[in-house]
N, C-alpha and C positions, 0 to 999 in steps of 0.2 A: 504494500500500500504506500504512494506517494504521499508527500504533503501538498499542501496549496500555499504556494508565496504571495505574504502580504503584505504588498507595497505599502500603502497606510500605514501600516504598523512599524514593518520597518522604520520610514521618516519621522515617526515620531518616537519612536525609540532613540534612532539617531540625532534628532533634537530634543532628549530629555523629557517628553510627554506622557510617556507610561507611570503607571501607580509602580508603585513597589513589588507587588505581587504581580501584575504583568510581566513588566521589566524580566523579572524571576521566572516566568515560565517561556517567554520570548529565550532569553541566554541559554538556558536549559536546550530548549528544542535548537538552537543555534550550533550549542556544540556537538549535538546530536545530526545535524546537518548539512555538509557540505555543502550544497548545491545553496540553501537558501544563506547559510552565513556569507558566501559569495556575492552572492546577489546583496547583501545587509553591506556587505566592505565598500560598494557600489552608493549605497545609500547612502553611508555614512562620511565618504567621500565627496558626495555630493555636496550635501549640509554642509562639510566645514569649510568646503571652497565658497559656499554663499557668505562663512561667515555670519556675525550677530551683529544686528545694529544698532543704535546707540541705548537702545531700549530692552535687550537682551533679546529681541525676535527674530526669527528667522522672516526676513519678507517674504507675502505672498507670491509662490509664482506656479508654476506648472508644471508639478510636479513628475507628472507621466513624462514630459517632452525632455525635462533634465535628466530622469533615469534613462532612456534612451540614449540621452545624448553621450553620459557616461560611460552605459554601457557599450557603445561604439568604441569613445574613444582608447576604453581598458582594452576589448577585445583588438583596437587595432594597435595600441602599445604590446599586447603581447605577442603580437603576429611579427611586429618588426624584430624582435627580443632576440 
């Protein structure tokens, strides 16, 4: 049985939004994981290139088209490798 990767959760995981008990069963199934902690380094690489602004938020933006666009660019950094 697969799991089901979730973006959502991911980016707010990686911007700090989970309760403590999420967070907790998130990391759990994470290291249990390859495929989706891959996908979460994806995430979390995302968020910290946004960066916080002066407010501690992450600005609104769109989130599908930056995972995308990540995910490109990791897959095409490890193509050139």
């Amino acid at each position: 049985m697969g799991c089901r990767y979730d973006k959502e959760a991911a980016f707010r995981r990686a911007k700090g939004q989970l309760d403590s008990g999420a967070r907790a069963a998130y990391d759990k199934h994470l290291a249990a994981c390859g495929k989706c902690a891959e996908r979460f380094a994806l995430a979390e690489a995302t968020v910290g290139a946004l960066g916080a602004t002066e407010n501690g938020r992450t600005p609104e933006v769109d989130w599908d088209r930056l995972y995308r666009a990540s995910k490109a660019a990791f897959v095409e950094g490890h193509a050139r490798a």
